[in-house]
N, C-alpha and C positions, 0 to 999 in steps of 0.2 A: 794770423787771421786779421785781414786787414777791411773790415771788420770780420767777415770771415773769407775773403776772399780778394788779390790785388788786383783782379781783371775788372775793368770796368763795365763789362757786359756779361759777367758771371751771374749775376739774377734771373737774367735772361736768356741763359741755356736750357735749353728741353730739361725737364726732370729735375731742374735746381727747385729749391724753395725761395721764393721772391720776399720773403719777408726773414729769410735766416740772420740778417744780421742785429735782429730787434724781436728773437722770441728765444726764449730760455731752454725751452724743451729741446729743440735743435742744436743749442750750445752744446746739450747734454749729450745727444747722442756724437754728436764729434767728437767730444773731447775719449767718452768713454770707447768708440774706436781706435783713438789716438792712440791709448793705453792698452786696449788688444792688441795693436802693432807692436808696442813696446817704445814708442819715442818720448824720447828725452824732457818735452815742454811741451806746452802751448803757451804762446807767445800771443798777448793782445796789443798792438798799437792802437795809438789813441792820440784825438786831436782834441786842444781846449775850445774847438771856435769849426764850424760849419766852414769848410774847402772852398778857401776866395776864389772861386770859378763863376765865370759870367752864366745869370741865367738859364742861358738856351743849353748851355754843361752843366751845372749841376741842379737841375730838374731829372734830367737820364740816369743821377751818379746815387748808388745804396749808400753808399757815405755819409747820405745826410745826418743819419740817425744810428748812434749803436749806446750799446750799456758803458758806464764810466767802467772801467776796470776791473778799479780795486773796490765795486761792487759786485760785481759779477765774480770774478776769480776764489773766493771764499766759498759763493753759494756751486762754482762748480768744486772744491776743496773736498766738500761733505759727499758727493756723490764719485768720487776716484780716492785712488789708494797708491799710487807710484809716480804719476806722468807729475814735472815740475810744474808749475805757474806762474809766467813771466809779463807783466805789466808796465805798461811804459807811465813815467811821471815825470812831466817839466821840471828843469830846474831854473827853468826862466821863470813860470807862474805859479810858483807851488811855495808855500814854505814849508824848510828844513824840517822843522819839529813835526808836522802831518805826514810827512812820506816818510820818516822816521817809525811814525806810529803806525799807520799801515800796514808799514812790509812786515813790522818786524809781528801787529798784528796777525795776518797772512799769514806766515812764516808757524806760528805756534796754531792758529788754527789747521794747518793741511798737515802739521807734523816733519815741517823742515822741508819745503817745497818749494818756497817763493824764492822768483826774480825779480830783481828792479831794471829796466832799462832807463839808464840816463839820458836824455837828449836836450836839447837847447830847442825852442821850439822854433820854427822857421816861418809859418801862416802870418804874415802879418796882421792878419783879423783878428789872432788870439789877443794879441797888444789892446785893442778898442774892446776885448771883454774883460781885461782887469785895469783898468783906470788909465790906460798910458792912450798916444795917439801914433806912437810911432814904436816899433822893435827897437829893442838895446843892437846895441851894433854888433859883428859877426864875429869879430874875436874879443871883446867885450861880453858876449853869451857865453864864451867857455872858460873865462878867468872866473865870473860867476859860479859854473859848473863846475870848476876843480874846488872851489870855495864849498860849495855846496856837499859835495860827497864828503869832505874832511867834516864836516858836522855832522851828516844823517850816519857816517861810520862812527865818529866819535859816540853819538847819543845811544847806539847799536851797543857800544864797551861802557853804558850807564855803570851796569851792574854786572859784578862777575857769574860766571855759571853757575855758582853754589849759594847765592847769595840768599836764597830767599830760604833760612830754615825750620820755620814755620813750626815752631817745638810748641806744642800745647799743654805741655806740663810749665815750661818758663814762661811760657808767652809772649815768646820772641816771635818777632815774623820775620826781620831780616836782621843780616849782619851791618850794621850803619860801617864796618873799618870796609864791605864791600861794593860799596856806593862810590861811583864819580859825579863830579858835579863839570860839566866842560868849559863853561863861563869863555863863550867864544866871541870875541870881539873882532868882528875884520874888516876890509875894505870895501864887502856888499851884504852882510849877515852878521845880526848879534842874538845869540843864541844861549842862555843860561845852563836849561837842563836840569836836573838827569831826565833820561823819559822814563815816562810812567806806566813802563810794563818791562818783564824781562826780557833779558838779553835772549834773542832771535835762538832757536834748534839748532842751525847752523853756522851759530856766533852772527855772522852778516847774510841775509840774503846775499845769491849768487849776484854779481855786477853785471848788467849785460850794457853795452853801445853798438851804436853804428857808424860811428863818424870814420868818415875818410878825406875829410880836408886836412891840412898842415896843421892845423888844434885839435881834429877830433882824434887824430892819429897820435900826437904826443900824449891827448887825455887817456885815451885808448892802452897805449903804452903802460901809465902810470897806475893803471885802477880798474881795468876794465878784466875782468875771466871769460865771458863770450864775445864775439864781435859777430854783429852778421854784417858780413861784407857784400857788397856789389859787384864785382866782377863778372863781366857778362862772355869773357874767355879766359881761356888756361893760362893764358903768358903776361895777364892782368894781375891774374888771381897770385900765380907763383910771387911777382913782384910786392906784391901789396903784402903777402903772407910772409917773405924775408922779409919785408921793411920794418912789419909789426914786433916781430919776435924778437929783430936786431933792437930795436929799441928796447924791449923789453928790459935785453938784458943791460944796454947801457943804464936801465934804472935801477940795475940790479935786482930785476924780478927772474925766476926761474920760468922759459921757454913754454914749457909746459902747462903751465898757470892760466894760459890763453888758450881759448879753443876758436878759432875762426869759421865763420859758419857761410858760406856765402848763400846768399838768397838764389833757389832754383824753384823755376818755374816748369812743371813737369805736367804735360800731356801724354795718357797711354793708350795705345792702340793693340790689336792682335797684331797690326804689321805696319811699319812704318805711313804706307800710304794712308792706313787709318786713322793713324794718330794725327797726321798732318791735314787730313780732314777735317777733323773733329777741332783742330786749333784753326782752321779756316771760318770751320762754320762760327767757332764763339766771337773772330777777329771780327767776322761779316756783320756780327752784332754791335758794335761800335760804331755808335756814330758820330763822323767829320767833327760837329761840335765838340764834342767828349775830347778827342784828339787833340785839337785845337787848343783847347783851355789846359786840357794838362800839362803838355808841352809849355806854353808859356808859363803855367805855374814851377815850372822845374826848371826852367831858364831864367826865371826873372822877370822876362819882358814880354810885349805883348804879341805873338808869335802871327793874330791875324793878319796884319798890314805886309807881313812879307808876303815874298812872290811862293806861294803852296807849292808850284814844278819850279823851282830855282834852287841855287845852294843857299845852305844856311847862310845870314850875313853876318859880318863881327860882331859878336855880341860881348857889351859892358859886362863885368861884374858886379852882381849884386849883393844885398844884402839875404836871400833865399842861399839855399844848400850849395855851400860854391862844388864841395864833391861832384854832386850829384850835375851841376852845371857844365863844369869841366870834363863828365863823363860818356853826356851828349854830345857838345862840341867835337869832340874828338871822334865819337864814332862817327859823324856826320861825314868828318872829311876823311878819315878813314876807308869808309864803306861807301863815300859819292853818294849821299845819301840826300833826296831834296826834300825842303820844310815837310812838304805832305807826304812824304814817307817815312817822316821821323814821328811827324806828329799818329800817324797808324800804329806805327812802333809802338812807342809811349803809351797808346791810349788802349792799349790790353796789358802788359805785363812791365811796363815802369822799366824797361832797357836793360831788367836782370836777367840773369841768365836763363835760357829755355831748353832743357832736353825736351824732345820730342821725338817718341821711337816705343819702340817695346819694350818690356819689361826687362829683355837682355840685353840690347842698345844702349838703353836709361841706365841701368847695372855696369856697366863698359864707362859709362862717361864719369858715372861716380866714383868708379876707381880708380880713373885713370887721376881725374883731379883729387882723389886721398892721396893714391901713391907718388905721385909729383910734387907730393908737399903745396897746392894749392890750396889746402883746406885739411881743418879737422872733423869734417863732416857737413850736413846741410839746413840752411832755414829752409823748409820745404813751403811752395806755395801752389796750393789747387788750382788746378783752373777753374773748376765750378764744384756744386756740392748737391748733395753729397756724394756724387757718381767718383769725382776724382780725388777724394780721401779714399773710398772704400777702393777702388781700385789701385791704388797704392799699397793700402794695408794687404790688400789679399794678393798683389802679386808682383808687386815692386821687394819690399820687403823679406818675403819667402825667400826671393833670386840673392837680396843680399845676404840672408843666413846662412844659404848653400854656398854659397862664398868666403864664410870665415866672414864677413865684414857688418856685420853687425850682432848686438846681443839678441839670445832666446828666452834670456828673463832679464830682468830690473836685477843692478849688482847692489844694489841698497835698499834705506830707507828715505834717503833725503835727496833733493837733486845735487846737490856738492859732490856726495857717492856716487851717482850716475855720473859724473859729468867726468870724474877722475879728478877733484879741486880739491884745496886742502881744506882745512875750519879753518879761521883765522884764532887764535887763540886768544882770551880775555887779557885784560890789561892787569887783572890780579895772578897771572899765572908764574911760577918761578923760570 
């Protein structure tokens, strides 16, 4: 839910609600369909800083405004009973010891349900809202990053799971031999501790990332149990998915431990020509500007001054998502693709993958990419709301049950348990 929706002209569909990304009540009613379906999460991204897009683009963009997260994900916590809760928190602008306290907050509020997404923030605008004038550099954010989760996991193993025995005939509240203190001194973080609440349901919130650059992929490797990935075809997805896992295990992590989730962007219709309708009509809602400004936010550079009917020209790398740069680039000259046809692209579904078909088609694609080892399942993203949650729940979902490929209840109480993840076990454990 990006804030609730990655199309940029998802406000602006017939029957959408134009203000869903900034009113609670609507949160509520998604989420609690989400958890009628039976899906795994809901996932909030989140920016620290308003999307550096030139005016005449972000005036058009719902983006401007949505709830911090990790307020919002507690007050939806109290109103569901299974589906997990996954929040993104910078490790660029955040300290260690708050997103620490949070999750593991979160986590004892929903009853063993939160995720954390890790990311490295990329908006260079976010840098000018916490006192800098320029981003940390691009592999320099993830040396950061790997620094960073070795603290919020450490602060997570404060105190063992039995620690707190609260005997009111002694008067003990806790065990002090169950207490760590992590007194962490490093090269971008110094961190004392212990935190000041107990060890997380689930020992650690589930880990989620997205990175698919040469760093996000190694951090990925080393730390990460969901990944939503980007791949916008099968022979992408299969490559990226052996890359992830082979590394895994060179870290000596077990395969399994990672669930890859690629982002799919799904339109449904009674019959193909409907559905490609109905993603005409939302594209038709996009305007030039919109496209325009996204594209160069996703590239780097300033996408206006090219030639709009020409091919892409060589572009620098920068310091924005090189993944996500490199993932354009390629499909450009892949698919003969000119600026103002990328930039159309871009400016509805961000270049991830699109089923568009029926609910049997859509069912076919998702299987073909589980059983090819392309994926262990999907970030699902709506085109609009609330028509294409509900229509997902009530007939995308059904087809995968009938199928063996999906569950017909919740296998737990936590999302680790849904997910098939292990606990990580305390540091006082024999």
């Amino acid at each position: 839910m990006r804030p609730v929706s990655i199309h940029t002209a998802a406000w602006r569909y017939p029957g959408s609600f134009a203000d869903a990304n900034f009113n609670f009540g609507h949160y509520q009613r998604f989420i609690e369909t989400l958890e009628r379906g039976g899906f795994d999460a809901f996932f909030m991204a989140d920016h620290l800083a308003v999307m550096n897009m030139p005016m005449p683009a972000l005036k058009r963009s719902a983006t401007v405004s949505s709830f911090d997260p990790l307020t919002l994900l507690p007050a939806l916590a109290v109103t569901t009973k299974h589906i997990g809760l996954i929040a993104t928190a910078s490790t660029t602008y955040n300290e260690p010891y708050h997103v620490a306290r949070k999750f593991a907050s979160l986590d004892h509020i929903s009853g063993g349900r939160a995720g954390w997404n890790v990311v490295t923030s990329t908006n260079p605008d976010e840098a000018l809202n916490f006192g800098f004038d320029h981003h940390m550099e691009h592999d320099e954010r993830y040396v950061r990053a790997r620094e960073f989760y070795d603290v919020v996991t450490g602060l997570w193993d404060s105190w063992a799971d039995d620690a707190f025995v609260r005997d009111q005939e002694t008067g003990i509240y806790f065990d002090p031999d169950k207490l760590r203190v992590i007194d962490h001194d490093g090269p971008h973080l110094k961190v004392r501790g212990p935190l000041n609440i107990a060890r997380p349901i689930q020992g650690w919130p589930v880990i989620v990332q997205a990175g698919a650059s040469e760093a996000g992929r190694q951090l990925a490797a080393e730390t990460a149990e969901v990944v939503f990935g980007g791949a916008n075809n099968l022979d992408d997805a299969k490559a990226y998915y052996t890359d992830l896992k082979e590394r895994m295990r060179r870290c000596g992590r077990s395969a399994d431990q990672l669930k890859i989730l690629p982002g799919a962007f799904v339109v449904i219709g009674e019959s193909i020509a409907e559905a490609h309708a109905k993603k005409a009509q939302l594209d038709n809602l996009v305007h030039p500007d919109s496209g325009i400004a996204t594209l160069s936010v996703l590239l780097g550079t300033d996408v206006s001054k090219f030639d709009l009917d020409g091919p892409l020209p060589e572009i620098a790398e920068s310091n924005a998502s090189r993944s996500g740069q490199h993932k354009l680039i390629n499909m450009a000259t892949r698919d003969e693709l000119t600026v103002g046809q990328l930039a159309q692209y871009v400016g509805g579904s961000f270049s991830t993958l699109e089923i568009v078909g029926t609910p049997m088609t859509i069912a076919d694609t998702m299987e073909e990419w589980f059983e090819s080892h392309g994926c262990d399942g999907f970030n699902i993203m709506f085109p609009y709301l609330p028509q294409g949650l509900d229509d997902f729940v009530d007939k995308i979902i059904p087809e995968l049950q009938r199928r063996g490929l999906f569950r017909n209840e919740y296998e737990g109480a936590t999302l680790r348990e849904n997910l098939g993840l292990q606990r990580p076990p305390d540091n006082f454990s024999n």
